[in-house]
N, C-alpha and C positions, 0 to 999 in steps of 0.2 A: 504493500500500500504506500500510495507516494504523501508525503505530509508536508514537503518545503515549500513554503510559500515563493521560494527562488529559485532561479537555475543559475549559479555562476562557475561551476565547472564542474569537468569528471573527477578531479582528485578527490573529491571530499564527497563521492556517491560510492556506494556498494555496487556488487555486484547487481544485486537482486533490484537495486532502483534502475540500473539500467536497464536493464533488462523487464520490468513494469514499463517504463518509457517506451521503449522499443513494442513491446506487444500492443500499449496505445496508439504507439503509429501506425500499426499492422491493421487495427480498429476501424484506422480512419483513411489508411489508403483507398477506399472503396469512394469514398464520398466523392473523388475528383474524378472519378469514372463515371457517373449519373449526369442523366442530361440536366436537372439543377441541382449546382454543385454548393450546394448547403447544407446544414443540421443547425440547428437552435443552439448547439451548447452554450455559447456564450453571450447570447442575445443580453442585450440591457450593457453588453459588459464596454468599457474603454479601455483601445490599446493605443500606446502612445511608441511612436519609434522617434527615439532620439538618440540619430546620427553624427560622431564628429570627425569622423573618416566618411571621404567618399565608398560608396555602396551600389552598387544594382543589385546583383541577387540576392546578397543576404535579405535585403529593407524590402526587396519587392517581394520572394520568398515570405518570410514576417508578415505585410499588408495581405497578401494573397491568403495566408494560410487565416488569420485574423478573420477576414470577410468571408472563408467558408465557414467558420463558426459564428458567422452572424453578429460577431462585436462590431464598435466603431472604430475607427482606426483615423490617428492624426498622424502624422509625418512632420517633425521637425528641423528642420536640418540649422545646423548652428552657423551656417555664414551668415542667412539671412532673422536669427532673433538674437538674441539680450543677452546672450554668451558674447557678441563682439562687441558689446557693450560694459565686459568684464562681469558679469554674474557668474557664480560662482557652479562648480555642478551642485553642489550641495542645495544650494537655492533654487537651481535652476529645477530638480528634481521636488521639493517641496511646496514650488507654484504649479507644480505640474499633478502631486496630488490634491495640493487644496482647489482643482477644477472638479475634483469627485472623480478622477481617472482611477483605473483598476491596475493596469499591468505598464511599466516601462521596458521597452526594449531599447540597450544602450549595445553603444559600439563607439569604442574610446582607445587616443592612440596612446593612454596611460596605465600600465598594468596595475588591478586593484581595484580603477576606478566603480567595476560593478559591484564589490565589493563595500566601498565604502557609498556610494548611492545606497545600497540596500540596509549598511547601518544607521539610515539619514530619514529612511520614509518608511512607513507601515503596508503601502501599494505593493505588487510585486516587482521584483526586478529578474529581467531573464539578459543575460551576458549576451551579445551577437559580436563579443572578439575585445577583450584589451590589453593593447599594446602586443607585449610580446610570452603575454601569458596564456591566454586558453580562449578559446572558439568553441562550444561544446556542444552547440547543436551543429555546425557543421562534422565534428567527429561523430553525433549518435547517425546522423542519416548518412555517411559515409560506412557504417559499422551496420546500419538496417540494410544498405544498399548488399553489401558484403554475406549478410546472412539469408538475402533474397536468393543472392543465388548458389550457396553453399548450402544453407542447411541450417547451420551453426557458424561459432564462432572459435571455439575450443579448440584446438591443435591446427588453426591454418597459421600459415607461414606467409606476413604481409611486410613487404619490403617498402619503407618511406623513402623516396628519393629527391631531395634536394635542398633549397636553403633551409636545414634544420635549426638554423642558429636563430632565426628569424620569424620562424613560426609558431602561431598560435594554434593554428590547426595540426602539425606534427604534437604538441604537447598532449592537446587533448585526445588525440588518436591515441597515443599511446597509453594513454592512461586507461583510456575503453578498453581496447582492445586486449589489455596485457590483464585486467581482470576478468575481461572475458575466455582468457585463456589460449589468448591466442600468442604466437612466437612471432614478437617483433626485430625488424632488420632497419635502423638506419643508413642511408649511404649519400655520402656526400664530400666533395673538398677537407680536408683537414680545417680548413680555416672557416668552415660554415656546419662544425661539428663543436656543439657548445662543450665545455668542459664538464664530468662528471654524469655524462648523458648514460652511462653504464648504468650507475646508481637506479635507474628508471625500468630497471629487467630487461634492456635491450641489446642486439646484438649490434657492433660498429665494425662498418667497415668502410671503405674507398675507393671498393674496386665496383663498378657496376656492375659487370659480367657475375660478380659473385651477389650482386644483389638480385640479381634477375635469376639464377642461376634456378635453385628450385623453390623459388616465389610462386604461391598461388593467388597471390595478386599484388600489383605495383600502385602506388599513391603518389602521381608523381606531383610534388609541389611546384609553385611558380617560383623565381628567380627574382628576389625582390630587392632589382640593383638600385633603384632610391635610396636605401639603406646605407648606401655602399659611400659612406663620405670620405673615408681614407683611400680611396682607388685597391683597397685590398683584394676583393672579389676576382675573379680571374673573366678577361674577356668572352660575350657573348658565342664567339664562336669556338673560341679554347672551348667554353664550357657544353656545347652542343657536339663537342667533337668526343669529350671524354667523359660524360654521364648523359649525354639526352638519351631519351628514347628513342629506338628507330625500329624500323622492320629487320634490318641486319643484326641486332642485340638480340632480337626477342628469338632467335632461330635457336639460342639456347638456352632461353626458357620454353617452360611448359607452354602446349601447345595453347591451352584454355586458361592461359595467364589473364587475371582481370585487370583492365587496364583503368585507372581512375584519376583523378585530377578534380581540386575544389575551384580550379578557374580564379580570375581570369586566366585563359592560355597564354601562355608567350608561346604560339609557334614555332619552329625552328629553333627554340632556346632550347627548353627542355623536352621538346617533347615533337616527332616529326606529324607532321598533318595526315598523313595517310595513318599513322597511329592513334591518331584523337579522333579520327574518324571511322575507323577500322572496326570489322566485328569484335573485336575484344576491351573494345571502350564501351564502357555504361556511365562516361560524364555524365549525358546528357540524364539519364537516369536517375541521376544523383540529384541532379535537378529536381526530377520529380518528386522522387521521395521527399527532399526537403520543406517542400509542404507538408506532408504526411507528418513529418517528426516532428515542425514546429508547431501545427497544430495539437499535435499528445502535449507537447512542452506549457502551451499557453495553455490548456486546459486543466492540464494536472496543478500547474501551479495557481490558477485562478478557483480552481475549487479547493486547494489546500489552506488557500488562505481563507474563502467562505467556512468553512471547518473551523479554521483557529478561532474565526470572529464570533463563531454562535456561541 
Protein backbone atom coordinates (compact mmCIF):
# COMPACT_ATOMS: atom_id res chain seq x y z
CA UNK A 1 0.00 0.00 0.00
CA UNK A 2 1.58 3.28 -1.12
CA UNK A 3 1.19 6.16 1.85
CA UNK A 4 3.69 9.08 0.78
CA UNK A 5 2.07 11.92 0.05
CA UNK A 6 5.41 12.53 -2.31
CA UNK A 7 7.57 11.07 -4.82
CA UNK A 8 11.13 12.40 -4.61
CA UNK A 9 13.06 9.51 -5.45
CA UNK A 10 13.81 5.71 -5.70
CA UNK A 11 16.53 5.67 -2.96
CA UNK A 12 14.31 6.11 -0.19
CA UNK A 13 11.34 3.51 -1.76
CA UNK A 14 11.23 -0.26 -1.01
CA UNK A 15 11.06 -2.73 -3.03
CA UNK A 16 7.56 -3.42 -2.62
CA UNK A 17 6.51 0.53 -3.21
CA UNK A 18 7.89 0.11 -6.54
CA UNK A 19 6.72 -2.34 -7.60
CA UNK A 20 2.78 -1.18 -6.13
CA UNK A 21 3.63 1.95 -8.50
CA UNK A 22 4.43 -0.15 -11.29
CA UNK A 23 1.30 -2.52 -11.05
CA UNK A 24 -0.68 1.09 -10.92
CA UNK A 25 0.77 1.98 -14.10
CA UNK A 26 -0.09 -1.43 -15.47
CA UNK A 27 -3.89 -0.36 -14.15
CA UNK A 28 -3.81 2.47 -16.11
CA UNK A 29 -2.18 1.65 -19.22
CA UNK A 30 -5.50 0.80 -20.68
CA UNK A 31 -7.02 4.05 -20.27
CA UNK A 32 -4.87 5.78 -23.27
CA UNK A 33 -6.01 3.00 -25.49
CA UNK A 34 -10.03 3.89 -25.40
CA UNK A 35 -11.58 6.07 -27.71
CA UNK A 36 -12.16 8.75 -24.60
CA UNK A 37 -9.01 8.73 -22.99
CA UNK A 38 -10.38 9.51 -19.34
CA UNK A 39 -11.38 8.09 -15.78
CA UNK A 40 -12.54 10.53 -12.98
CA UNK A 41 -9.74 9.76 -10.56
CA UNK A 42 -8.69 12.84 -9.91
CA UNK A 43 -11.43 15.16 -10.94
CA UNK A 44 -11.86 18.31 -8.55
CA UNK A 45 -8.03 17.66 -8.03
CA UNK A 46 -5.18 20.73 -9.17
CA UNK A 47 -1.80 19.85 -10.60
CA UNK A 48 0.58 22.41 -10.81
CA UNK A 49 3.93 21.82 -13.08
CA UNK A 50 6.56 24.07 -12.07
CA UNK A 51 9.40 24.17 -14.57
CA UNK A 52 12.99 25.66 -14.13
CA UNK A 53 14.73 23.80 -16.64
CA UNK A 54 13.56 23.71 -20.17
CA UNK A 55 11.10 20.41 -20.69
CA UNK A 56 8.94 18.92 -23.42
CA UNK A 57 8.28 15.41 -22.42
CA UNK A 58 8.79 15.28 -19.15
CA UNK A 59 5.80 18.74 -18.54
CA UNK A 60 3.81 17.47 -21.54
CA UNK A 61 4.08 13.67 -20.29
CA UNK A 62 2.92 15.21 -16.57
CA UNK A 63 -0.14 17.65 -18.23
CA UNK A 64 -1.14 14.60 -20.50
CA UNK A 65 -1.15 12.14 -17.82
CA UNK A 66 -2.97 14.97 -15.27
CA UNK A 67 -5.93 15.44 -17.85
CA UNK A 68 -6.52 11.72 -18.38
CA UNK A 69 -7.21 11.73 -14.75
CA UNK A 70 -9.59 14.42 -15.03
CA UNK A 71 -7.54 17.01 -12.66
CA UNK A 72 -6.72 20.68 -13.65
CA UNK A 73 -3.52 21.28 -14.79
CA UNK A 74 -1.50 24.93 -14.75
CA UNK A 75 1.99 25.15 -16.32
CA UNK A 76 4.37 27.52 -14.84
CA UNK A 77 7.37 28.03 -16.30
CA UNK A 78 9.78 30.43 -14.35
CA UNK A 79 11.04 32.85 -17.03
CA UNK A 80 7.89 34.20 -17.51
CA UNK A 81 6.59 34.61 -13.30
CA UNK A 82 7.99 36.16 -9.94
CA UNK A 83 10.94 33.63 -9.80
CA UNK A 84 12.78 36.50 -12.15
CA UNK A 85 11.51 38.75 -9.94
CA UNK A 86 13.62 36.99 -7.01
CA UNK A 87 10.91 34.85 -5.11
CA UNK A 88 12.10 32.47 -3.49
CA UNK A 89 11.14 28.43 -4.27
CA UNK A 90 10.08 28.40 -0.95
CA UNK A 91 7.48 31.13 -1.50
CA UNK A 92 7.02 30.52 -4.76
CA UNK A 93 5.67 26.80 -3.60
CA UNK A 94 3.53 28.40 -0.76
CA UNK A 95 1.58 30.90 -3.09
CA UNK A 96 1.00 28.04 -5.13
CA UNK A 97 -0.78 26.03 -2.23
CA UNK A 98 -2.47 28.98 -0.76
CA UNK A 99 -4.51 28.98 -4.40
CA UNK A 100 -6.13 25.45 -2.82
CA UNK A 101 -3.77 23.58 -5.56
CA UNK A 102 -3.20 19.71 -4.73
CA UNK A 103 -0.07 18.34 -6.29
CA UNK A 104 3.27 20.29 -7.51
CA UNK A 105 5.24 18.84 -10.03
CA UNK A 106 8.89 20.43 -9.83
CA UNK A 107 11.93 20.12 -12.14
CA UNK A 108 14.84 22.17 -10.66
CA UNK A 109 18.57 22.51 -11.86
CA UNK A 110 19.35 22.25 -7.98
CA UNK A 111 19.65 18.87 -6.30
CA UNK A 112 17.37 18.63 -3.02
CA UNK A 113 15.20 21.38 -4.30
CA UNK A 114 12.20 18.60 -4.34
CA UNK A 115 13.20 17.82 -1.29
CA UNK A 116 13.09 20.91 0.45
CA UNK A 117 9.70 22.21 -1.54
CA UNK A 118 8.16 19.21 0.09
CA UNK A 119 9.49 20.30 3.64
CA UNK A 120 7.94 23.90 3.00
CA UNK A 121 4.16 22.91 1.98
CA UNK A 122 1.51 20.40 3.11
CA UNK A 123 0.33 19.89 -1.06
CA UNK A 124 2.01 17.02 -2.78
CA UNK A 125 5.39 17.22 -4.38
CA UNK A 126 6.25 14.77 -7.16
CA UNK A 127 10.22 15.28 -8.36
CA UNK A 128 10.36 15.56 -12.46
CA UNK A 129 14.41 15.78 -12.02
CA UNK A 130 16.88 17.89 -9.71
CA UNK A 131 19.98 18.90 -10.73
CA UNK A 132 22.20 16.06 -10.79
CA UNK A 133 20.24 13.98 -8.23
CA UNK A 134 17.28 11.79 -9.39
CA UNK A 135 14.51 11.78 -12.02
CA UNK A 136 12.28 8.95 -10.67
CA UNK A 137 9.46 8.79 -12.66
CA UNK A 138 11.47 8.63 -15.70
CA UNK A 139 13.53 5.49 -14.12
CA UNK A 140 9.89 3.80 -12.82
CA UNK A 141 8.50 3.94 -16.64
CA UNK A 142 11.99 3.07 -18.13
CA UNK A 143 11.92 -0.19 -15.50
CA UNK A 144 7.79 -0.67 -16.52
CA UNK A 145 8.86 -0.36 -20.19
CA UNK A 146 11.61 -3.17 -19.24
CA UNK A 147 9.39 -5.59 -17.41
CA UNK A 148 6.65 -5.03 -20.53
CA UNK A 149 8.73 -6.90 -22.37
CA UNK A 150 10.68 -9.32 -20.11
CA UNK A 151 8.49 -10.52 -17.78
CA UNK A 152 10.39 -9.34 -14.71
CA UNK A 153 12.85 -7.43 -13.48
CA UNK A 154 15.03 -9.81 -11.37
CA UNK A 155 18.27 -11.40 -12.95
CA UNK A 156 18.24 -9.03 -16.21
CA UNK A 157 21.41 -7.62 -17.05
CA UNK A 158 20.88 -3.73 -18.03
CA UNK A 159 23.83 -1.97 -19.33
CA UNK A 160 23.77 2.40 -18.76
CA UNK A 161 25.70 3.95 -21.24
CA UNK A 162 26.83 7.30 -21.13
CA UNK A 163 27.34 10.76 -19.39
CA UNK A 164 26.94 8.92 -15.84
CA UNK A 165 28.42 11.74 -14.06
CA UNK A 166 25.75 13.99 -15.01
CA UNK A 167 22.72 12.20 -14.63
CA UNK A 168 19.66 12.16 -12.83
CA UNK A 169 18.16 9.57 -14.68
CA UNK A 170 21.25 6.85 -14.56
CA UNK A 171 20.86 7.45 -10.59
CA UNK A 172 17.42 6.62 -10.37
CA UNK A 173 17.63 3.72 -12.73
CA UNK A 174 19.96 2.29 -10.64
CA UNK A 175 18.41 2.60 -7.62
CA UNK A 176 15.08 0.74 -9.28
CA UNK A 177 16.58 -1.60 -10.83
CA UNK A 178 19.21 -2.86 -8.43
CA UNK A 179 16.26 -3.48 -5.84
CA UNK A 180 14.52 -4.94 -8.29
CA UNK A 181 17.11 -7.38 -8.61
CA UNK A 182 18.34 -6.62 -11.56
CA UNK A 183 22.42 -6.61 -12.41
CA UNK A 184 23.47 -3.29 -13.32
CA UNK A 185 26.52 -2.33 -15.87
CA UNK A 186 27.72 1.34 -16.09
CA UNK A 187 29.85 2.39 -19.11
CA UNK A 188 31.32 5.34 -19.94
CA UNK A 189 34.68 7.61 -20.37
CA UNK A 190 36.75 7.50 -17.01
CA UNK A 191 36.19 11.06 -16.71
CA UNK A 192 32.14 10.83 -16.80
CA UNK A 193 32.26 7.93 -14.34
CA UNK A 194 31.46 9.63 -10.98
CA UNK A 195 33.69 8.43 -8.10
CA UNK A 196 32.44 5.66 -5.63
CA UNK A 197 29.75 4.66 -8.37
CA UNK A 198 30.65 0.89 -7.18
CA UNK A 199 29.22 1.70 -3.72
CA UNK A 200 25.70 1.62 -5.61
CA UNK A 201 25.95 -2.47 -6.56
CA UNK A 202 27.04 -1.76 -9.93
CA UNK A 203 29.23 -3.19 -12.30
CA UNK A 204 32.17 -0.24 -14.14
CA UNK A 205 33.51 -0.54 -16.91
CA UNK A 206 34.93 1.54 -20.21
CA UNK A 207 34.99 -0.62 -22.67
CA UNK A 208 31.47 -0.63 -24.63
CA UNK A 209 31.86 -3.85 -26.46
CA UNK A 210 31.82 -5.36 -22.88
CA UNK A 211 28.83 -3.21 -22.01
CA UNK A 212 26.82 -4.46 -24.90
CA UNK A 213 28.45 -7.72 -24.64
CA UNK A 214 25.79 -9.86 -22.84
CA UNK A 215 23.24 -6.93 -22.04
CA UNK A 216 19.68 -7.75 -22.25
CA UNK A 217 19.15 -4.25 -22.66
CA UNK A 218 21.10 -0.87 -23.27
CA UNK A 219 19.93 2.69 -21.70
CA UNK A 220 21.72 4.74 -23.68
CA UNK A 221 21.96 8.33 -22.14
CA UNK A 222 22.37 11.80 -23.99
CA UNK A 223 25.75 13.41 -23.89
CA UNK A 224 25.07 16.50 -21.96
CA UNK A 225 28.00 18.78 -23.21
CA UNK A 226 26.49 22.16 -21.64
CA UNK A 227 27.84 20.61 -18.70
CA UNK A 228 31.13 20.56 -20.00
CA UNK A 229 32.68 24.10 -18.83
CA UNK A 230 36.31 22.98 -18.53
CA UNK A 231 36.51 21.48 -22.26
CA UNK A 232 37.17 18.15 -20.32
CA UNK A 233 34.49 15.83 -22.13
CA UNK A 234 36.03 14.30 -25.15
CA UNK A 235 34.95 15.41 -28.67
CA UNK A 236 31.59 14.65 -30.32
CA UNK A 237 32.84 12.56 -32.71
CA UNK A 238 35.94 10.99 -30.48
CA UNK A 239 32.84 10.08 -28.49
CA UNK A 240 30.52 8.45 -31.23
CA UNK A 241 33.51 6.75 -32.48
CA UNK A 242 34.34 4.96 -29.18
CA UNK A 243 30.94 4.35 -27.01
CA UNK A 244 27.89 5.25 -29.56
CA UNK A 245 25.72 2.89 -30.54
CA UNK A 246 25.63 1.53 -33.97
CA UNK A 247 24.40 -1.57 -35.90
CA UNK A 248 28.24 -2.76 -36.03
CA UNK A 249 28.57 -2.82 -31.97
CA UNK A 250 25.27 -4.49 -31.40
CA UNK A 251 26.54 -7.77 -33.96
CA UNK A 252 27.87 -8.72 -30.50
CA UNK A 253 25.21 -8.38 -28.59
CA UNK A 254 22.28 -10.23 -28.09
CA UNK A 255 20.34 -10.56 -30.95
CA UNK A 256 16.96 -9.03 -28.87
CA UNK A 257 19.01 -6.53 -27.06
CA UNK A 258 16.58 -3.71 -25.90
CA UNK A 259 17.56 -0.61 -27.07
CA UNK A 260 16.34 2.51 -24.94
CA UNK A 261 17.18 6.12 -24.52
CA UNK A 262 15.18 8.95 -22.09
CA UNK A 263 15.69 11.47 -25.14
CA UNK A 264 16.37 14.09 -26.14
CA UNK A 265 18.47 12.05 -28.89
CA UNK A 266 21.67 13.41 -29.93
CA UNK A 267 21.86 11.53 -33.01
CA UNK A 268 25.11 10.51 -34.26
CA UNK A 269 26.50 11.29 -30.79
CA UNK A 270 25.48 8.52 -28.80
CA UNK A 271 23.42 6.73 -30.47
CA UNK A 272 23.27 5.91 -34.75
CA UNK A 273 19.62 6.67 -36.32
CA UNK A 274 19.13 3.40 -37.87
CA UNK A 275 19.57 2.34 -34.19
CA UNK A 276 16.98 4.63 -32.51
CA UNK A 277 14.87 3.66 -35.20
CA UNK A 278 15.48 0.06 -35.58
CA UNK A 279 13.36 -2.95 -34.34
CA UNK A 280 15.07 -3.17 -31.18
CA UNK A 281 14.34 0.42 -29.80
CA UNK A 282 11.17 0.88 -27.77
CA UNK A 283 12.02 4.83 -27.16
CA UNK A 284 9.25 5.75 -28.60
CA UNK A 285 7.43 3.21 -26.01
CA UNK A 286 8.97 4.64 -23.35
CA UNK A 287 7.01 7.59 -24.24
CA UNK A 288 4.09 5.97 -23.96
CA UNK A 289 4.29 4.31 -20.81
CA UNK A 290 5.38 7.57 -19.35
CA UNK A 291 1.94 8.43 -19.10
CA UNK A 292 0.84 5.39 -17.62
CA UNK A 293 3.57 5.68 -14.64
CA UNK A 294 2.99 9.32 -14.18
CA UNK A 295 -0.57 8.91 -13.82
CA UNK A 296 -0.13 5.75 -10.87
CA UNK A 297 2.44 8.50 -9.52
CA UNK A 298 -0.20 11.58 -9.22
CA UNK A 299 -2.67 9.36 -8.08
CA UNK A 300 -1.06 7.40 -5.49
CA UNK A 301 0.37 10.38 -4.14
CA UNK A 302 -2.88 12.58 -4.31
CA UNK A 303 -4.83 9.91 -2.54
CA UNK A 304 -2.14 9.23 0.13
CA UNK A 305 -2.32 12.42 1.02
CA UNK A 306 -6.53 12.49 1.13
CA UNK A 307 -5.77 9.50 3.74
CA UNK A 308 -3.35 11.50 5.81
CA UNK A 309 -5.91 14.59 5.90
CA UNK A 310 -9.04 12.53 7.12
Amino acid sequence: MWVKKDLLGLDDLTKEEIEFILATAESFKEVSSRSIKKVPALRGKTVVNLFYEPSTRTRVSFEVAAKRLSADVINISTETSSVRKGETLIDTGRNIQALNTDIIVIRHNCSGAALMLARHVDICVVNAGDGWHEHPTQALLDIFTLKEKFGKIDGLKVSIVGDIAHSRVARSNIWGLTKLGAKVTVCAPEMLIPVGIEQMNVRVTNDINDALKDADAVNVLRMQFERDAGGAFPKQLEYFKNFGITKERLKNAKKDIMIMHPGPLNRGVEIASDVADGDNSVILEQVTNGIAVRMAVLFLVAQARDKNSN
